[in-house]
Legacy VTK file of the C-alpha trace (Angstrom):
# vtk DataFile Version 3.0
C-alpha trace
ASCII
DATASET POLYDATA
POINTS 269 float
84.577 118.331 135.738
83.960 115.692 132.854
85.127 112.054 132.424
85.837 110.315 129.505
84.402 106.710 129.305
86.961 104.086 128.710
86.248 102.525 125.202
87.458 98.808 125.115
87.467 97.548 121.738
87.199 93.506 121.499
88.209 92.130 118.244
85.458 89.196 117.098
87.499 86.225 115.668
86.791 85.318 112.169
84.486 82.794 110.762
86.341 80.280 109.576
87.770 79.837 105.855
89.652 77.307 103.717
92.921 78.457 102.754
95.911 76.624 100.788
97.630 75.021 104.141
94.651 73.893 105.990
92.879 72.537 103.074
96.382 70.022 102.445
96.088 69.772 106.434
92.634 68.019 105.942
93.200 65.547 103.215
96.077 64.424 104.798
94.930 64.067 108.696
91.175 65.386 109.785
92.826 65.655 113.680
95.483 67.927 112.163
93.790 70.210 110.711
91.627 70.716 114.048
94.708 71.050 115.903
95.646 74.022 113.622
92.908 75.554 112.610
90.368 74.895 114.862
92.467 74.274 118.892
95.038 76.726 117.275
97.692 74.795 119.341
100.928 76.360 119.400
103.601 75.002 117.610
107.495 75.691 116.780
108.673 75.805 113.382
111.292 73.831 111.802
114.236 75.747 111.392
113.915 75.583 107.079
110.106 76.924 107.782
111.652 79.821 109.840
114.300 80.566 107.272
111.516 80.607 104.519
109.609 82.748 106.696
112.699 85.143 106.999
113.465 85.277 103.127
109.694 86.002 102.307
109.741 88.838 104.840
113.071 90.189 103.113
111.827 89.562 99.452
108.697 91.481 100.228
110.589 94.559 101.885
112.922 94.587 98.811
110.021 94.481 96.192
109.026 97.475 98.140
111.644 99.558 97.116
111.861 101.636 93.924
112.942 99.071 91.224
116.828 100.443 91.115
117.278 100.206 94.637
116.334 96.342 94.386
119.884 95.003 94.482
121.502 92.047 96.386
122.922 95.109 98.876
119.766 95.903 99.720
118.589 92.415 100.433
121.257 91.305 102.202
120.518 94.596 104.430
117.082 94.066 104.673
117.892 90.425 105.836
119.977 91.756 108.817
117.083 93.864 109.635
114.539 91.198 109.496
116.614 88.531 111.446
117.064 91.500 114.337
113.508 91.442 114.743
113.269 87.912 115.533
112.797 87.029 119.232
116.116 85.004 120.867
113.954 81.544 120.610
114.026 82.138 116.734
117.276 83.180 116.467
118.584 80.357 118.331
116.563 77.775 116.304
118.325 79.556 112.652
121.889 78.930 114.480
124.797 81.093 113.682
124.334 80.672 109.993
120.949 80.730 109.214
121.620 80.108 105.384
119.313 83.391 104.539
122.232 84.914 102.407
122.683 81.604 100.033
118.990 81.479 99.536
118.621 85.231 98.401
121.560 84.519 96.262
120.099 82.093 94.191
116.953 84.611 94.025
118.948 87.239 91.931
120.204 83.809 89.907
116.224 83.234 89.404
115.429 86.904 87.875
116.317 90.481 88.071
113.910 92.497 90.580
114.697 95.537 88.672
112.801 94.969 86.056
109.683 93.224 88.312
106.279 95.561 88.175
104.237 94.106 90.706
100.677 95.220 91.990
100.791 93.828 95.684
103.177 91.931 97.674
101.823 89.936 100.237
98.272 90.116 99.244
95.232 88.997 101.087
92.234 87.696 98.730
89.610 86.641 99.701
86.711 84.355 97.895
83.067 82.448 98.171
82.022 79.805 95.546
78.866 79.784 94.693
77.665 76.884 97.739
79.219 79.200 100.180
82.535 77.963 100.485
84.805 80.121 101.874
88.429 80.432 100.854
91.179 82.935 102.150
95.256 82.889 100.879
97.917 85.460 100.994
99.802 85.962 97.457
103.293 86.123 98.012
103.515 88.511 94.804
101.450 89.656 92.228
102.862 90.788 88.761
101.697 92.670 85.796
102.631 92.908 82.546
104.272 90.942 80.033
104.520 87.317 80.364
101.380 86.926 82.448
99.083 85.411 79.602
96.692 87.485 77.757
95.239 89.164 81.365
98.770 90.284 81.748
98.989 89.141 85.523
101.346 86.399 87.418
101.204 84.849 90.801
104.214 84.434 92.262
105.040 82.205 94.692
108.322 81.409 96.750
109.427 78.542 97.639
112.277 78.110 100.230
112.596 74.441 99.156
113.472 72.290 96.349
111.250 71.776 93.502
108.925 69.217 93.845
109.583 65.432 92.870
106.545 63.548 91.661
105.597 62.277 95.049
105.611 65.860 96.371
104.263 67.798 93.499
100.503 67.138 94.800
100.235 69.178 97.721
102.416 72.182 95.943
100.402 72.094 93.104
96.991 72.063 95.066
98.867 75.620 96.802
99.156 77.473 93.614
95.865 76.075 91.884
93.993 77.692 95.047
95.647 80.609 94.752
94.509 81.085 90.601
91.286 79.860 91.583
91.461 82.898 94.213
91.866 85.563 91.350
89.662 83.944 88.711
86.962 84.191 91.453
87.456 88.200 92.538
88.678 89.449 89.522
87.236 86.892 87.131
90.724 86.298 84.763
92.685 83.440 84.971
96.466 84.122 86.049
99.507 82.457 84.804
101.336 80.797 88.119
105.331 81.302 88.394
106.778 79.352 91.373
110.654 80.422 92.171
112.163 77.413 94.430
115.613 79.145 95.873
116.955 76.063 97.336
117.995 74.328 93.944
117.778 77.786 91.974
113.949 76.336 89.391
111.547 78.070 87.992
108.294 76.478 87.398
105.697 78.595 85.254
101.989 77.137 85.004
98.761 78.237 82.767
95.648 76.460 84.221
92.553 76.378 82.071
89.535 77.644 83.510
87.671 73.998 83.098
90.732 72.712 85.608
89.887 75.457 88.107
85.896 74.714 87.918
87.207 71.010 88.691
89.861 71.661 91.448
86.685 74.026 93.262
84.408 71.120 93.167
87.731 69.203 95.459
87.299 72.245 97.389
83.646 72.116 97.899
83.760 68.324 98.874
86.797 69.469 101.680
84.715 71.978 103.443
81.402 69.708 103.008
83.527 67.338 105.180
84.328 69.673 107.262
81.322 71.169 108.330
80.431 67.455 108.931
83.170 66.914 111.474
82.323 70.457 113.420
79.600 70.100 115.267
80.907 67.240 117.373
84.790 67.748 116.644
84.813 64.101 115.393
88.159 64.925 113.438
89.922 62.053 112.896
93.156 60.464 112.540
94.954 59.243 109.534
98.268 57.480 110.778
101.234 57.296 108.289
104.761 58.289 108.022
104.312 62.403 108.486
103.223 61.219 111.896
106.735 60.907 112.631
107.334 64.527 111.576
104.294 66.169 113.590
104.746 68.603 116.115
101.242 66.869 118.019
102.102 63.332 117.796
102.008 63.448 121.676
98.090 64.761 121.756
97.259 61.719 119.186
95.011 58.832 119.846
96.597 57.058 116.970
99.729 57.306 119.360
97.713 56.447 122.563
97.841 60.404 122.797
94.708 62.527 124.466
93.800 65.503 122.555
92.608 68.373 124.904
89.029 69.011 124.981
86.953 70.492 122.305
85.853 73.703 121.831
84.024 73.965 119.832
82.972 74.991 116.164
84.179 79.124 115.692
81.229 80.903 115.645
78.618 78.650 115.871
LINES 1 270
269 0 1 2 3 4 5 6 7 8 9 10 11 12 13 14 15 16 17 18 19 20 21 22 23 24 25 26 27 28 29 30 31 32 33 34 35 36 37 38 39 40 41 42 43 44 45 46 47 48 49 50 51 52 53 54 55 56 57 58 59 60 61 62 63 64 65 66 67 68 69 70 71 72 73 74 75 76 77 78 79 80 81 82 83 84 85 86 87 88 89 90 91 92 93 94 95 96 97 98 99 100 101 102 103 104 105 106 107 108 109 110 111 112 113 114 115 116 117 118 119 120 121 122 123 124 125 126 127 128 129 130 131 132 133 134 135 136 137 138 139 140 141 142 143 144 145 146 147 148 149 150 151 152 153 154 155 156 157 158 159 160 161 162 163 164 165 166 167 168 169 170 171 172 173 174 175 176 177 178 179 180 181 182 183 184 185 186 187 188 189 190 191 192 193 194 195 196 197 198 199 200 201 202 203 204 205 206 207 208 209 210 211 212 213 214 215 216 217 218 219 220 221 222 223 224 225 226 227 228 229 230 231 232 233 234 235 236 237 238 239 240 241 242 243 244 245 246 247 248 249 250 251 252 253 254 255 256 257 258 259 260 261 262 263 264 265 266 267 268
């Protein structure tokens, strides 16, 4: 009689990277970003950040579909099907009317899917300047063909929100400049950037120069310099100021006379 061995398979975690979200975590509070990307402490969405999540899920599943079948039907279906699949703790935080409907609405105000020919949805790049920086981000669509500049391709990236004011336009911004730097870097064109923001129905359409994106890497390279000071010890600081009243680990703060929970440790090293 023969036995088969029992193969257990044990995923390694992977080496750290800079994306979009903890890169704005850093410059705005050191302790934050270790919290996120480094403890990986749970935390529970707002209900807008759900919703977002929830209309991104729906707009990807509908750009899935052949280009006909891309009517507001079909999303309004799809967004029954997504909001099924979310656990009762989710659903509860969206409330009766999680306001998914109005914000697909003023998606089909914002442009006709139909006629959308898109080369990924949801797509993972991945990218190393040349001092080794890492950087990882997820497109939320990319687009080819007329009206993407003279390489003939368009991020595009949705926003849940409103457009930005000046006060807010940094940290947006810095989002979509990572992601062109992303593409220049693996596929070595520069994209034109198209941000839809579905809560006051705006389209924003950018064309970065190639000298801005050489700039906005050397930001990049000083970020993860900083980083890879902090890791070794976790000395992560804090950077009081009003978001603190907005963060989700305002109790595990020593700014707030908080105690963060032990550290540990760099990833991989």
């Amino acid at each position: 009689m023969s036995t088969e061995a029992e193969v257990t398979t044990v995923e390694t975690p992977r080496p750290p990277a800079l994306s979009p979200s903890r890169a704005v975590d850093f410059r705005r509070c050191a302790l934050l970003y270790r919290f996120r990307a480094v403890d990986r402490l749970p935390e529970t969405p707002s209900p807008g950040a759900l919703r977002g999540t929830v209309v991104h899920a729906v707009l990807e599943r509908l750009h899935a579909l052949e280009p006909g079948d891309r009517r507001p039907d079909a999303a309004r279906a799809l967004a029954q099907d997504v909001l099924g699949e979310l656990d009762a703790d989710d659903r509860a935080l969206l409330g009766e009317e999680p306001g998914v409907d109005a914000l697909l609405a003023r998606y089909f105000a914002l442009e006709d899917p139909r006629g959308v020919v898109s080369e990924a949805r949801e797509l993972r790049v991945e990218a190393e300047l040349p001092d080794g920086t890492p950087l990882r981000g997820h497109l939320d669509r990319l687009d080819v063909g007329p009206g993407g500049g003279p390489n003939g391709l368009t991020v595009v990236d949705y926003k849940s929100g409103r457009s930005p004011s000046l006060r807010t336009e940094g940290p947006m911004m810095f989002g979509v400049r990572f992601y062109a730097l992303l593409l220049a870097r693996t596929r070595g064109v520069v994209p034109t950037l198209r941000l839809l923001h579905l809560a006051d129905t705006t389209s924003l359409t950018l064309r970065p120069r190639a000298d801005e994106l050489e700039r906005f890497a050397g930001v990049l390279r000083a970020v993860w310099a900083a980083i890879l000071r902090a890791a070794p010890t976790g000395d992560f600081r804090p950077n009081p100021g009003p978001g603190c009243a907005f963060c989700a680990f305002k109790p595990l703060c020593p700014a707030w006379d908080g105690t963060p929970p032990d550290y540990p440790g760099w990833p991989g090293g």
